[in-house]
N, C-alpha and C positions, 0 to 999 in steps of 0.2 A: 488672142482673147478678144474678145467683142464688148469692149466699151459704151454704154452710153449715158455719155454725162452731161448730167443738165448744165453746168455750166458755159454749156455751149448757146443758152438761153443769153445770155449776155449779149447777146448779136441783136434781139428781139431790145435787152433793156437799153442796145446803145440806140438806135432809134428812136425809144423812148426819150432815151437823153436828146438829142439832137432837136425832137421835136421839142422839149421841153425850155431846149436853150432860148427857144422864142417865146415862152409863157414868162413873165418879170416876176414869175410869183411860185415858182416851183421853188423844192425846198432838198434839191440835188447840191451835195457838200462837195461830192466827190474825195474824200477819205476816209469812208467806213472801208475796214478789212475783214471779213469776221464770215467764216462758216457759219451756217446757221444750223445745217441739218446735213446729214449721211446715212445711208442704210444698205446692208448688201445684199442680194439676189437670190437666192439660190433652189432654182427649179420654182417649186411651188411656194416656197418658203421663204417670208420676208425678215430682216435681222437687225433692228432700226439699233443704230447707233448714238452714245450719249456723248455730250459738250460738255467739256465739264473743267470751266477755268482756259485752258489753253494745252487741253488736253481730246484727243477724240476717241473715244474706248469703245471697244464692236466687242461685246460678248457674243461668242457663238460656243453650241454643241462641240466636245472635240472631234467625234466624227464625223462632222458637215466637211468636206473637204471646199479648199479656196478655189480649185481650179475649175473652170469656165464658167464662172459668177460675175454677176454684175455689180455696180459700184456705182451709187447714185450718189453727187452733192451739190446743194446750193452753198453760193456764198454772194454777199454784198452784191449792190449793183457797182457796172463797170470795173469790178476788181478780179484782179489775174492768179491763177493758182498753179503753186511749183512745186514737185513735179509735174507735168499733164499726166491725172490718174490715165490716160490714157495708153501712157508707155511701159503700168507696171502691169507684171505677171505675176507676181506671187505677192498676192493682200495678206498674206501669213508672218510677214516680218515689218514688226518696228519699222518706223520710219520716220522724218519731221516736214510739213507742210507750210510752205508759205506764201501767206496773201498778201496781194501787192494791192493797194487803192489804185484809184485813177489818178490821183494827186502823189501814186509813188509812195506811199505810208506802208510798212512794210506789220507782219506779224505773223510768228511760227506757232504750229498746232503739233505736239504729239501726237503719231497715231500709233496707238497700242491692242494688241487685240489678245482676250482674255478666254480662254478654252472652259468652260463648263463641261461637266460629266452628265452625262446620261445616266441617269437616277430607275436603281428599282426598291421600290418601298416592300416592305415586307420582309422577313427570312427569305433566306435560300438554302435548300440543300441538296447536293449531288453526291450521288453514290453510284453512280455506273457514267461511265465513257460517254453515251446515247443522251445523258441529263447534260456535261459540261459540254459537250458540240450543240445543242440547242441553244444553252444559255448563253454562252460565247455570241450565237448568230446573232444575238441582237445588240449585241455588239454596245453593250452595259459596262461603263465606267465607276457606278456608285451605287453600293446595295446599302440601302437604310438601314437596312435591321441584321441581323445573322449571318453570318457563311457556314455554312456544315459542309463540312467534305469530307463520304466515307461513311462508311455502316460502324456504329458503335462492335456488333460482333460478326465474326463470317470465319468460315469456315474452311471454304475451297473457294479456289481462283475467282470464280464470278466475284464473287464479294467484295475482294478488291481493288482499286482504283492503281494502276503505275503512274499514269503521266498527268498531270494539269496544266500541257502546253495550250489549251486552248482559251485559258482566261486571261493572256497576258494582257488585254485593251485594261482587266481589272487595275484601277490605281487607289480606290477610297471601298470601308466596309465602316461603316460608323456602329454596329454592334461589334462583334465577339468572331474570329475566324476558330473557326474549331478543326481540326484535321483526327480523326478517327485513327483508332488504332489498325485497322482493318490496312490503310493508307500505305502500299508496296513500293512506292517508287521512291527514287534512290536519290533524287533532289526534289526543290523546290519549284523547277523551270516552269514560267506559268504565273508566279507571282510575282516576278525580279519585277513588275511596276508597281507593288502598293506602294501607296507612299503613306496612308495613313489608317491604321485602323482603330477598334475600339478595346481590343484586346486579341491575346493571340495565346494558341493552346493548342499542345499536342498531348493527347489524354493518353492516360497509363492503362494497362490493358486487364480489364477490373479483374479477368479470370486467371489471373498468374501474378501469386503474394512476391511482391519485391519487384516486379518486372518494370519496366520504363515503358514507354508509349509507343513509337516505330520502332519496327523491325529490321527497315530494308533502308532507312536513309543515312546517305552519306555523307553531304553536303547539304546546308541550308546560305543561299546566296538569295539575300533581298536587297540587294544593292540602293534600293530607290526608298526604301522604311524608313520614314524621319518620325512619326509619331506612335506612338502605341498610348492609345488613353488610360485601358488595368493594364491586368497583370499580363506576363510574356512567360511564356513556360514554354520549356524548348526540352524535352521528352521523348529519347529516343538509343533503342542499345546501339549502333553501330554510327554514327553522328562523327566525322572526324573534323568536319570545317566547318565555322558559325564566320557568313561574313554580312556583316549590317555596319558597313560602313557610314550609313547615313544615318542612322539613328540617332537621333537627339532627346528624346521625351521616353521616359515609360510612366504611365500614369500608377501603375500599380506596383505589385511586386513585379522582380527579373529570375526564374529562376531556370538553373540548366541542371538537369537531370540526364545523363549519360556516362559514357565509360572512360571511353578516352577521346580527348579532344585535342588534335594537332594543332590548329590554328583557328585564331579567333580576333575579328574584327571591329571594335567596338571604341574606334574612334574618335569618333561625332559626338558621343554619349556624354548629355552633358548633365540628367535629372535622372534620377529614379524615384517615383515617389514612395513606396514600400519598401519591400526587403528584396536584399540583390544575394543571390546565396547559390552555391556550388555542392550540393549533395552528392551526386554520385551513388553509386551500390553501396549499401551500406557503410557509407560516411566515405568511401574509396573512390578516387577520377582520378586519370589521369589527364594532366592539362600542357599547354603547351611553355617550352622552356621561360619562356619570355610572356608573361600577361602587361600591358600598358593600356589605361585609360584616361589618356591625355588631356581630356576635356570633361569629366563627371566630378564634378561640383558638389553635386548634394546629394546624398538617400536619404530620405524620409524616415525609412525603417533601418533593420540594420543589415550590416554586410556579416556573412557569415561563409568562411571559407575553411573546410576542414581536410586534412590530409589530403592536400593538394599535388599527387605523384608527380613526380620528374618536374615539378617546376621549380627554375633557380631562383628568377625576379619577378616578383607582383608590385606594379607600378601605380600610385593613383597621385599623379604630384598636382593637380587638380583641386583635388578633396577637399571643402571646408569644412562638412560638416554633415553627421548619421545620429539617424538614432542609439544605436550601439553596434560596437565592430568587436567580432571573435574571429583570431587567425590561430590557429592550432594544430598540432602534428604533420609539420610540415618537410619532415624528410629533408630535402636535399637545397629548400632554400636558403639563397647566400643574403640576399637585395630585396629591401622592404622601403617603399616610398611612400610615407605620411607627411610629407614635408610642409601642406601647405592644411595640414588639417589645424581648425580652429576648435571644436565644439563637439564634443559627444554627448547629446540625450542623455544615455543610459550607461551603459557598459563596457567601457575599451582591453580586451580581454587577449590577450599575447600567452603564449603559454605552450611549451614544448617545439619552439621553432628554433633546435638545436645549431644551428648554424650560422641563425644572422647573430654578427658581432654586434650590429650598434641600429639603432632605431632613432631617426631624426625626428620626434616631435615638437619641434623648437617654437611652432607656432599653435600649439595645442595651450589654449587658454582657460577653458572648462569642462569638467568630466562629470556624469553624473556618477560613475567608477572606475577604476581604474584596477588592473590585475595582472600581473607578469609573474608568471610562474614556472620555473623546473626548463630556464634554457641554459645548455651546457656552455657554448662558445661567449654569450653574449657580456660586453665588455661595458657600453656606455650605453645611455640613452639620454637625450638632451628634451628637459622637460621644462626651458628658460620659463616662459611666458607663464605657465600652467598655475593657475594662484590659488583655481577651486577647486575641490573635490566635492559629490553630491552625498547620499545616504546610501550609495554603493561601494564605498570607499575607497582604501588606498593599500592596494598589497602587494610587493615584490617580496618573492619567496625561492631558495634554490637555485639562486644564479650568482654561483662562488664565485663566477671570474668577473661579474662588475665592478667596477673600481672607479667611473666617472656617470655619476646621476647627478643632473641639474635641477635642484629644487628650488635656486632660489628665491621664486615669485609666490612661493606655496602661504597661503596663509589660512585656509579653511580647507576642513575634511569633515565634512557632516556626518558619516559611516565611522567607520574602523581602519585603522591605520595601521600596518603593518611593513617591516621593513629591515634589512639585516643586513643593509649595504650603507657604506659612506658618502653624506651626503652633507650639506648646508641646509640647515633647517633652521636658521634664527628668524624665518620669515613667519613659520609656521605659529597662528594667534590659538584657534582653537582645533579639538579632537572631538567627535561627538558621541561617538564610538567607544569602541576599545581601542588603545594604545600599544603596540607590541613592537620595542624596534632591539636590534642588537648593537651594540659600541664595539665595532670591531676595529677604530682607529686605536695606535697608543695611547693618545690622552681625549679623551674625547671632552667636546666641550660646543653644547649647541641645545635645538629647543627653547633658548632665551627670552622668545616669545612669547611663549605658550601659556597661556594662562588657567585653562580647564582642559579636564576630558570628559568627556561624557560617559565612560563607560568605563573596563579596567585598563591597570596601566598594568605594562610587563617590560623590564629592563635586564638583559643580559649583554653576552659580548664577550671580547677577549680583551678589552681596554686593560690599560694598567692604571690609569685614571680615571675618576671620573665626574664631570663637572656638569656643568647646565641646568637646566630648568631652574632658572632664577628667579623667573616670573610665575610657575605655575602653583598656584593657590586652592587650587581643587580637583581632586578625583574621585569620582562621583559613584563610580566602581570600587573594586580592589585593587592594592598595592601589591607588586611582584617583582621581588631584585631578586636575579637567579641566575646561578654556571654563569661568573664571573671569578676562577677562581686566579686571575691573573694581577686584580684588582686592589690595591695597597691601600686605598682610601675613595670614598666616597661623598664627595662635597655638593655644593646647588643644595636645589630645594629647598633655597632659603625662604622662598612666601607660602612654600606651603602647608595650608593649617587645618585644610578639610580630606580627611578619605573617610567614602563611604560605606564599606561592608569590610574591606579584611584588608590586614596588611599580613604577608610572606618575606621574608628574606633566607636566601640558603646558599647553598654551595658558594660560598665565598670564604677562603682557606686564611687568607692573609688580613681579611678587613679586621681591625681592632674595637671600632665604634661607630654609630650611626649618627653623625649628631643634629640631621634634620628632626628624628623623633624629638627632640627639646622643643619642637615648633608645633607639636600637636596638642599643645592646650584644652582639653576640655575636649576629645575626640574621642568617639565613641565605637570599638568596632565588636563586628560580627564574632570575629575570628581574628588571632595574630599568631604569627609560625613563626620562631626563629630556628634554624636549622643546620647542622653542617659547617658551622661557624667557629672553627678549634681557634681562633685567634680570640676573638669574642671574651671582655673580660668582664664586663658586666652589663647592666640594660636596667634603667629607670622606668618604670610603667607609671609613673606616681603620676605626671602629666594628663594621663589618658584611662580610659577604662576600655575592657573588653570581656565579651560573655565565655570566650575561650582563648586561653595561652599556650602555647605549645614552646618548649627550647627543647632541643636535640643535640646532642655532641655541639655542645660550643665549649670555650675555653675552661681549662685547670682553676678551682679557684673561684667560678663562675661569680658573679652577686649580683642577685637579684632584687633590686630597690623598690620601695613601692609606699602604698597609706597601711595606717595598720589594719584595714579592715580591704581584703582583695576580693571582690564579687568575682563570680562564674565559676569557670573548670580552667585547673592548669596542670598541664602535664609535661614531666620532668623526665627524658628520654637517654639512654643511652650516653649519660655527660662524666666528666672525670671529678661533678664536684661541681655544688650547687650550695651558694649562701643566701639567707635571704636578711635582707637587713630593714627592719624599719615593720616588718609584716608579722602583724601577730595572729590575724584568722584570716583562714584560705577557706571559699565554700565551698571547692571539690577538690582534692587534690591527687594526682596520680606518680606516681614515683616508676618507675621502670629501666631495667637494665644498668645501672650505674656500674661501672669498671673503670679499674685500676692495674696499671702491669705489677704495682707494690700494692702490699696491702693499705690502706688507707679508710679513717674515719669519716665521714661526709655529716657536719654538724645543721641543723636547720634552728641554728638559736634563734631564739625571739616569739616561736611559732606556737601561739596556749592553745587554740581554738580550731578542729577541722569540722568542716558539716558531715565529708564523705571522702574517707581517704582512703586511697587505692593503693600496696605498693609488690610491684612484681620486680622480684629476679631472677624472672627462668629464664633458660637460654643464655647463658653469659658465656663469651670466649676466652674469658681473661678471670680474672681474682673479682669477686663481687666484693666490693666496695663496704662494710659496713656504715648503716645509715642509722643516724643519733639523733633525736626528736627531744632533745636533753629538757624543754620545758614544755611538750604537750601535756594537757591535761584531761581534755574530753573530745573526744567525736561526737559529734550529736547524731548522725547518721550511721554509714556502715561502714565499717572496717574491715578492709579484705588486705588478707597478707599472703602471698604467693612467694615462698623464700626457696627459690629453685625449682627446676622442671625438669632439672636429666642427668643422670646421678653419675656421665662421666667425667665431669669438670670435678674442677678443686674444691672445695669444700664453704658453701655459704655461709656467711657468716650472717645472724638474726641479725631483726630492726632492732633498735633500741628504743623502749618506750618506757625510761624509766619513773615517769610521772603520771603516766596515764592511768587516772583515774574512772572515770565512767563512760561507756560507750553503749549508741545504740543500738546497732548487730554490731555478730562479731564473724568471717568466715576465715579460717584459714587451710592452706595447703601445703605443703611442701615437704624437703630432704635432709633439715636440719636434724640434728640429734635433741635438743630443748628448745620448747616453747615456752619461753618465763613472760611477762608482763605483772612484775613486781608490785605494783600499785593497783592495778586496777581492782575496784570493788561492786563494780554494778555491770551491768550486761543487759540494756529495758528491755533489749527485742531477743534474736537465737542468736547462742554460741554456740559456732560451729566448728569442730574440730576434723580434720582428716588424717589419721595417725600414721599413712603409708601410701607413699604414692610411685606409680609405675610407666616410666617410658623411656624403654629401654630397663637397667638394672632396677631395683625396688628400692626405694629408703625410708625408712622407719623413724615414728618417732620412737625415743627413748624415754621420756620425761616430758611432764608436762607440769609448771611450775605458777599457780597461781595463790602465791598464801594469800591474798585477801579478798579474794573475791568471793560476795557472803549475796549477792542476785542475782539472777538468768531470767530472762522472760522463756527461754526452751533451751536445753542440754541437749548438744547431738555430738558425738562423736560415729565416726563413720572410715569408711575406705575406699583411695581412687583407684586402688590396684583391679585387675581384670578380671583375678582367680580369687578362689579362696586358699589357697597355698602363698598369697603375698600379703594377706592379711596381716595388720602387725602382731608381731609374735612376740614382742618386748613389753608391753603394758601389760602388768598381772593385776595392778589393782587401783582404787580411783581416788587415795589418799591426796592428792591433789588437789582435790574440792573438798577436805576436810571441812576448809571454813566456809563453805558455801552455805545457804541457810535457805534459801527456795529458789524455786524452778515450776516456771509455770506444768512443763510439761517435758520427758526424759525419754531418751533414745538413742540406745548402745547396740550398734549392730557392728559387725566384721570386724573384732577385737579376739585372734584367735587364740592369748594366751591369757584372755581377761579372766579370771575366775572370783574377785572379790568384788563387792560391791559396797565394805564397809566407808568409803570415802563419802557417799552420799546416805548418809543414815537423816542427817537432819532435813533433806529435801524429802527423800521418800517418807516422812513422820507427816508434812504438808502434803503430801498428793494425795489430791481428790479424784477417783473412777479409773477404770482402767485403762480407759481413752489417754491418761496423763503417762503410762510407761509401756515403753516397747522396746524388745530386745529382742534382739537375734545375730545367729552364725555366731557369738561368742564362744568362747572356752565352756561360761555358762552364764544359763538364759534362764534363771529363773521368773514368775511369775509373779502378778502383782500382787496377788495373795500373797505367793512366799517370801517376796520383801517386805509386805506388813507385818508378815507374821515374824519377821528378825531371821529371814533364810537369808543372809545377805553373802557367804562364801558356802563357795560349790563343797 
C-alpha cells in the first residue's frame, strides 16, 4: 500500500527548529504531542477525520472499501508517531496511536472507524427478480421509508418472488418491511443483515377467509434483527423455524400467526411494547416442546397464548411486568415460569391448563385481575407478595385439588372476590365487589380483617365451623349463607350492622341459630329468605325490618318474634309449625304447604289483623297440617284459601278462622267437604266460591257454612272442573246465605244439582237491573224476572 504521510514534514519542521535554536526569541517548548488533523483518501473521494478528546474517529460509507487508500496526518512539531501509519494495511481495525514530543512527553489517540449506510430516501418496492438485482447494484445499506416485497395479489409464477439473496448489503429500513403474500420462497436469505427496522409484516392473503400470509416459507432466520420499532407479525401456513436471536426491542405488537412451529429463537428479547400473542388457525398452533424467553422483561400490552399444542414448558422467568396475560387450554403443559413477574395492568387469566400442578407467582405484587379457572392437576399457587387486586377481581373456581394458596399479603380487592379453596385471608381489609368464597376447612376461621364489601356476600362450604369476619361492619349488597349443611354453628360477624338489599340463609341442616342477626339494629332489607333450616327453632325480626320474609322447612315448633305491627309480605313455606309471638298484624301474609307425618294443629295466636292473606295447601305429600287463626278478626284485603289441589292425598283438613269477622274479597278453591267461617259477617268486595275442583280425581264441595254472613259486595259461586259432567252435583240449594241481606251483584254458574234459589230471597228483594244476576249451566237458571217474580225453585 502507498503511503503518504505528511508527518514526514517533520524533516522540513526540524530545520525549522535548528534554525530557530539561534533566534533567542522563538517560542519552540518542545513537548506538545497532539494530532491535529487526519483524513483518508479514497480515489476521488476525501473522508476527513474527527479529534475528539483522545479519541480519532473516521466515519466512512460501509461500502468505501480500505484497501489501497491513503491516510494523511499532521501532528505537533518534532513529535514522533507510533505505529508508522506507514506499516499498516488494513485502516479497517481499531487500533491506539502514540505521540511522542521531542522532550519524550508521550500521549495515546484511539483510532476508531465508524461504517455509515448508504441511505435511500423514499419507499421501495420490488416485485420481480429484475427490481431486487438493480436495487441490490447500488449496493443500499438504509431505505428511509418503506420495503414492499411482492405483489399484494398474482396469480401464476411471474407473480412471484423465491429468493431475496440479493439484498443481503440491506442492514436498516426505518419504515414498515412488508413481504406480500404472493412471496414463494421458502426462507428469508437476503435479510439475515437487518439489524433494525420500522416494522415488519407478513400480510394474510385477503382472498382466502382464515388463511395466514405465506404459502411456501419454512424458515425465518434474521439472525442480525436487534430492533423492530411497531408491530412484528410473522404470517405464514408452513413456517417451522422463527430464529431472531438478536432481537431485543419490538416497538409494537409481536404476533405469530401459523400452524406448527418447531422451533423458536427469542432470546435477546428483552421489550415488547404491545401485544405478544400466539393465534394460530382458529385459536390452534402447534409450538415447540420447550418456549423460553430468558431475557423479556416487559409487554406493554398483553400476552395471549391459547391452546398451545404439544408444548410441555412456557418459560418467561424474566417477566416483570404486562398489561394483561391469558394462558388457556393448554393440553399437555406441565412447567409455567412467572417467577419473577411483579405487575399486571389488567388481567392475569390461567384457566384450563390441566396439567400444571403449581404456579410460582411469589413475586406478583399487583393485579388489575386475577382468574384461575377449571384446572384439573393444579395443587398450589404461591401468591406471597400479591396485596392488591384492581376492579377486575379476584376468582379461583374448579380447582378441587388446590390445597396451598398463599394470600397472605392480600389486603385490597377493588372487583369481585371469589374463592372455594383454603387460604389465609386475615390480611384481606376490603372487597369492592361481590364476595363469594367457600369454608371448605373444618373450622374455619379468617377474614378478620375485613371490614366492607362492596357488593354481595355469599358464604358456603363443608366447614363444621364457622368463625371470622370479626371486623366486617358492612355489606353493601346482599347477604348469602348457603349448602353448609355440615355446619353445627355459626359465629364472627360480631361488627356487623349494615346489609344492604337482602339477607338469604338455607341449606343448613344442623344450625340451631343465627346470633349475628342480634346486631342488625335498625337494618332495613329488600328481601330475607330463611330456608331449609329443620334445626332452626326460632328467629327474632323485631331488630330489623324487611319489605319481604320468606321461612321454608325450618324447625318443629318454629317462633317467630317480632313488633306487633309487621310491614311487607311474609311467606310461610312448606314448615312443620310456625308460632308467632308478640305479632298481632301482618300486611301480606302467605301460608303454604304446611305438613305433618301426625296430624297436627298449627296455632298463629296473637295474630287480629291481616291486609292480604294468602293460604295454599295443594300439593302436600304428607297429612296437611291443620292451620288455626284462633284470634284473627279482619282482612282488610283479599283472602284466598286454596285447601288442596289433588284429590289423591289424605284428606285436608280447613283453615280455622273461627273469629273472622269482616273481609275485603274473599276467593276460595279446593277438596274439602265444608266451607264454614263461623263469624264472618261482611265481604266489602266479591265472594268467591269454587264448589268443585279437577286435577286428576274431582272433589266437591258438600256444604257451605256461613250463618252470619248478612254483606257481599258480588256473590259468585263457580267451577274449576274441565266438563260439565264435574260440575258439583251435591249443592241443591243456597240456604247457606239464609242470613245474607245484600249483594251488590249475583252469579251462579256450573252448580249442576243446584235447583233452589230460596237461600237468597233477601238479596234478590235488593237487586237492581238485570246486569245484577246471572246464571247459568245450573240444575236451574232462572231469570231475573222469575226471581223477582218469587220463581226461586225449579
Amino acid at each position: 500500500m502507498k503511503i503518504n504521510n505528511l508527518i514526514y514534514v517533520l524533516l522540513f519542521a526540524l530545520v525549522c527548529f535548528i534554525t530557530g535554536c539561534e533566534d533567542d526569541d522563538s517560542l519552540f517548548s518542545g513537548d506538545e504531542n497532539y494530532i491535529t488533523s487526519f483524513r483518508l483518501i479514497e480515489g476521488e473521494h476525501v473522508y476527513a477525520g474527527c479529534i475528539v478528546g483522545d479519541s480519532l474517529v473516521l466515519s466512512i460509507p460501509e461500502s468505501v472499501s480500505l484497501e489501497n487508500v491513503e491516510v494523511e496526518f499532521t501532528a505537533s512539531e518534532n513529535a514522533t508517531l507510533s505505529p508508522d501509519p506507514a506499516s499498516i494495511d488494513d485502516w479497517g481495525k481499531e487500533r491506539t496511536f502514540t505521540v511522542t514530543s521531542y522532550n519524550q512527553a508521550s500521549r495515546s489517540y484511539k483510532y476508531i472507524v465508524i461504517r455509515t449506510l448508504v441511505a435511500q430516501a423514499g419507499d421501495v418496492v420490488l416485485t420481480t427478480p429484475e427490481e431486487i438485482e438493480t436495487f441490490a447494484a447500488r449496493g443500499i445499506n438504509k431505505i428511509e421509508g418503506n420495503l414492499v416485497i411482492g405483489k399484494p395479489l398474482g396469480t401464476v409464477k411471474e407473480d412471484s418472488l423465491v429468493s431475496l439473496a440479493p439484498l443481503s448489503s440491506l442492514k436498516e429500513v426505518a419504515g414498515r418491511v412488508t413481504i406480500n403474500p404472493t412471496f414463494a420462497g421458502v426462507s428469508l436469505d437476503g435479510l439475515q443483515n437487518l439489524e433494525s427496522v420500522g416494522g415488519f409484516t407478513m400480510l394474510a392473503r385477503a382472498s382466502e377467509y382464515g388463511a395466514y400470509g405465506l404459502r411456501d416459507l419454512k424458515e425465518m432466520v434474521l439472525p442480525n434483527l436487534r430492533k423492530v420499532g411497531s408491530d412484528l407479525v410473522i404470517s405464514a401456513d408452513t413456517l417451522y423455524s422463527v430464529d431472531l436471536r438478536a432481537l431485543e426491542s419490538v416497538g409494537g405488537s409481536f404476533t405469530i400467526e401459523t400452524r406448527d412451529v418447531r422451533s423458536m429463537d427469542l432470546s435477546a428479547l428483552q421489550v415488547i411494547a404491545g401485544k405478544f400473542s400466539f393465534s394460530g388457525r382458529n385459536g390452534n398452533m402447534l409450538f415447540p416442546e420447550r418456549l423460553e424467553l430468558p431475557k423479556l422483561g416487559m409487554v406493554g400490552d398483553k400476552v395471549e397464548i391459547n391452546n398451545p399444542i404439544r408444548m410441555k414448558e412456557l418459560l418467561f422467568p424474566a417477566l416483570t411486568s404486562a398489561a394483561g396475560i391469558t394462558l388457556q387450554q393448554t393440553g399437555v403443559l406441565e412447567k409455567v415460569d412467572f417467577s419473577q413477574l411483579r405487575e399486571v395492568a389488567e388481567t392475569l387469566t390461567l384457566q384450563w391448563t390441566h396439567r400444571v400442578k403449581e404456579y410460582d407467582l411469589s413475586q406478583l405484587q399487583s393485579v388489575g385481575g386475577f382468574r384461575v379457572y377449571y384446572i384439573e392437576d393444579l395443587e398450589k399457587i404461591n401468591l406471597h407478595q400479591l396485596s392488591r387486586v384492581g376492579t377486575g377481581g379476584f376468582t379461583i373456581e374448579v380447582c378441587n385439588k388446590l390445597n396451598d394458596l398463599d394470600l397472605a399479603a392480600l389486603t385490597e380487592v377493588q372487583g369481585n372476590f371469589v374463592l372455594s379453596a383454603p387460604a389465609d385471608l386475615n390480611a384481606l381489609k376490603e372487597v369492592g365487589g361481590n364476595l363469594t368464597f367457600s369454608a371448605n376447612t373444618e373450622n374455619f376461621d379468617g377474614f378478620n380483617s375485613l371490614t366492607s364489601v362492596g357488593g354481595n356476600f355469599a358464604l358456603s362450604g363443608t366447614a363444621k365451623e364457622v368463625n371470622g369476619f370479626k371486623a366486617l361492619t358492612t355489606i353493601k349488597g346482599s347477604m348469602t349463607l348457603n349448602n353448609m349443611n355440615n355446619v353445627t354453628c355459626v359465629n364472627g360477624f360480631d361488627a356487623l350492622r349494615s346489609i344492604g338489599s337482602g339477607l338469604s340463609i338455607s341449606n343448613m341442616e344442623k344450625v340451631e341459630e343465627f346470633p349475628f342477626l342480634a346486631n342488625l339494629q335498625g337494618a332495613q332489607f329488600a328481601q330475607c329468605s330463611f330456608s331449609r333450616l329443620p334445626a332452626l327453632q326460632g328467629l327474632d325480626i323485631s331488630v330489623f325490618s324487611t319489605s319481604k320474609l320468606m321461612i321454608d322447612n325450618v324447625g318443629a315448633d318454629f317462633v317467630l318474634r317480632g313488633n306487633s305491627e309487621l310491614d311487607g309480605e311474609v311467606t310461610l313455606n312448606s314448615s312443620r309449625g310456625v308460632r308467632f309471638d308478640g305479632i298481632e298484624k301482618v300486611q301480606t301474609l302467605t301460608v303454604t304447604g304446611f305438613t305433618q307425618k301426625e296430624s297436627a294443629v298449627f296455632n298463629f295466636t296473637g295474630l287480629k289483623q291481616v291486609d292480604k292473606l294468602t293460604v295454599n295447601l295443594g300439593y302436600v305429600t304428607e297429612n296437611a297440617a291443620a292451620l288455626c287463626f284462633p284470634d284473627l278478626e279482619e282482612v282488610t284485603g283479599l283472602l284466598t284459601l286454596s285447601e288442596g289441589s289433588y284429590g289423591n292425598f289424605k284428606q285436608i283438613e280447613p283453615v280455622q278462622l273461627p273469629v273472622l269477622r269482616k273481609v275485603g274479597a274473599l276467593t276460595y278453591t279446593g277438596v274439602i267437604p265444608v266451607l264454614e267461617l263461623p263469624a264472618l259477617e261482611s265481604v266489602e268486595g266479591e265472594f268467591r266460591v269454587s264448589t268443585s275442583y279437577q286435577n286428576g280425581p274431582v272433589r266437591m264441595l258438600e256444604e257451605i257454612r256461613m250463618p252470619n254472613l248478612k254483606n257481599v259486595g258480588g256473590l259468585v259461586l263457580t267451577s274449576n272442573a274441565y266438563s260439565a259432567d264435574n260440575y258439583n252435583n251435591l249443592i241443591t240449594d243456597l240456604s247457606c246465605f239464609s242470613a245474607l241481606e245484600s249483594a251488590g251483584y249475583v252469579n251462579i254458574q256450573k252448580q249442576a244439582a243446584l235447583v233452589s234459589f230460596e237461600g237468597l230471597e233477601k238479596v234478590i228483594n235488593k237487586l237492581e237491573g238485570e246486569d245484577s244476576w246471572t246464571v247459568s249451566e245450573n240444575a236451574y237458571n232462572p231469570t231475573f224476572e222469575q226471581v223477582k217474580a218469587g220463581e226461586l225453585v225449579k
